[in-house]
C-alpha positions in Angstrom: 98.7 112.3 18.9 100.2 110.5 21.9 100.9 106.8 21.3 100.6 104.4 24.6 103.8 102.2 25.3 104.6 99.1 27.0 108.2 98.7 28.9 109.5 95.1 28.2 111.5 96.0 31.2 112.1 98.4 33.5 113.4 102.0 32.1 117.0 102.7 34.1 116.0 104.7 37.4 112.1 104.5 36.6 111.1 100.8 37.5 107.7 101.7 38.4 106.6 103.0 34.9 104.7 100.4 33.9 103.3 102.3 31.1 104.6 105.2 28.8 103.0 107.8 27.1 105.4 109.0 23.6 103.8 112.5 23.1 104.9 114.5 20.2 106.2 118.0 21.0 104.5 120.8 18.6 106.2 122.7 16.3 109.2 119.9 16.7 108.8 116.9 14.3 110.2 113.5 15.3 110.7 115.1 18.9 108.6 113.5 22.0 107.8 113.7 25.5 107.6 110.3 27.1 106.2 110.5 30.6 104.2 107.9 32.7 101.1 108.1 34.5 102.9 106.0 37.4 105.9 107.7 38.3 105.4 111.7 37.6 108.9 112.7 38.3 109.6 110.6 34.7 109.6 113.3 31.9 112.5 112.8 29.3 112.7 113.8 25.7 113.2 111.6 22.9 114.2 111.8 19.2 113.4 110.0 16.3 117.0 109.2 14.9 115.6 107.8 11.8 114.8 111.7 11.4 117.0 113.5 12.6 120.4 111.2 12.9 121.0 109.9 9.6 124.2 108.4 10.2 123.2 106.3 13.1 123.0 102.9 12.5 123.1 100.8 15.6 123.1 96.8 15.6 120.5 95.8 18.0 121.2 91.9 19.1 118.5 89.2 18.7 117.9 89.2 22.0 117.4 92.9 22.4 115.1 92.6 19.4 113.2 89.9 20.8 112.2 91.5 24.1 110.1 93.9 22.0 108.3 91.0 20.3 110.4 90.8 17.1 108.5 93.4 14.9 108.7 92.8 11.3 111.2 94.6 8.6 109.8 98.3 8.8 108.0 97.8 11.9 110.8 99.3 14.6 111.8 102.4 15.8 114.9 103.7 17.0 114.5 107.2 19.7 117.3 108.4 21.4 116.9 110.1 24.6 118.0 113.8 25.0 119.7 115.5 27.5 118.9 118.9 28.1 120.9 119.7 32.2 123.8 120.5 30.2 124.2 124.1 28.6 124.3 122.4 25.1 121.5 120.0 24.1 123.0 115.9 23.8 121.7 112.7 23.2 122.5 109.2 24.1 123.5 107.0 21.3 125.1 104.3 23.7 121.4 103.4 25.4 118.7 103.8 22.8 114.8 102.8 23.1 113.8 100.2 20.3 110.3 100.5 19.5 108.2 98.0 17.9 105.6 99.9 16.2 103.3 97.0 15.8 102.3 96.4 19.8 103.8 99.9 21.1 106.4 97.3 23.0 109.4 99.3 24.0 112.6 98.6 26.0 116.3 100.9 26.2 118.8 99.2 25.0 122.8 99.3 25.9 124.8 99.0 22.6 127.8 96.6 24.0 130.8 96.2 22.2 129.3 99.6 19.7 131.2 102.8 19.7 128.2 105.5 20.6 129.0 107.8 23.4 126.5 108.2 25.7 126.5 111.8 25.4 126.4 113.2 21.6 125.9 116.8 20.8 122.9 117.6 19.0 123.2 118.1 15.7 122.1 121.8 14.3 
């Protein structure tokens, strides 16, 4: 079931997309699609880290948290976007996309001052 996102601002590179779609990928749980009906170049993959990355913990700032509307305790989301060009599978942990839930507000986030490369292997 695809779920219908609003960009608090602009996604890096993709300024037009004024609305996402996070489309699951079958056979892959906690793994997405997120395109946009406006720009049609935009097709990235995203993972759900509370699934799949168990040691990531990133501290998002108030600000960051407000520009999704502030969801309540249980309300967010955390998906990394993954990197496929390379000949083994990445993700970025520096520039996440925090997910309120609650309105389907969404906005990529940089982690300043964290230590999360930009370009993590995928774990097996």
């Amino acid at each position: 079931m695809s779920r219908a996102l609003i960009p608090a601002a602009p996604l890096p590179g993709f300024p037009g997309a004024t609305t996402l779609s996070l489309e699951p990928v079958e056979g892959a749980i906690g793994l997405y699609s997120l395109v946009s009906a406006q720009v049609a170049e935009l097709r990235l993959f995203a993972l759900d880290a509370a699934i799949h990355l168990a040691d990531y913990k990133p501290v998002f700032t108030d600000e960051q948290v407000a520009l999704v509307g502030n969801p309540k305790a249980g309300n967010s989301s955390v998906l990394v976007i993954v990197n496929t060009s390379d000949n083994q599978s990445t993700v970025n942990l520096l520039a996440p996309l925090l997910l309120n839930a609650g309105t389907g507000s969404c906005a990529q986030v940089i982690l300043e001052g964290q230590d999360w490369p930009l370009r993590a292997p995928l774990p097996a």
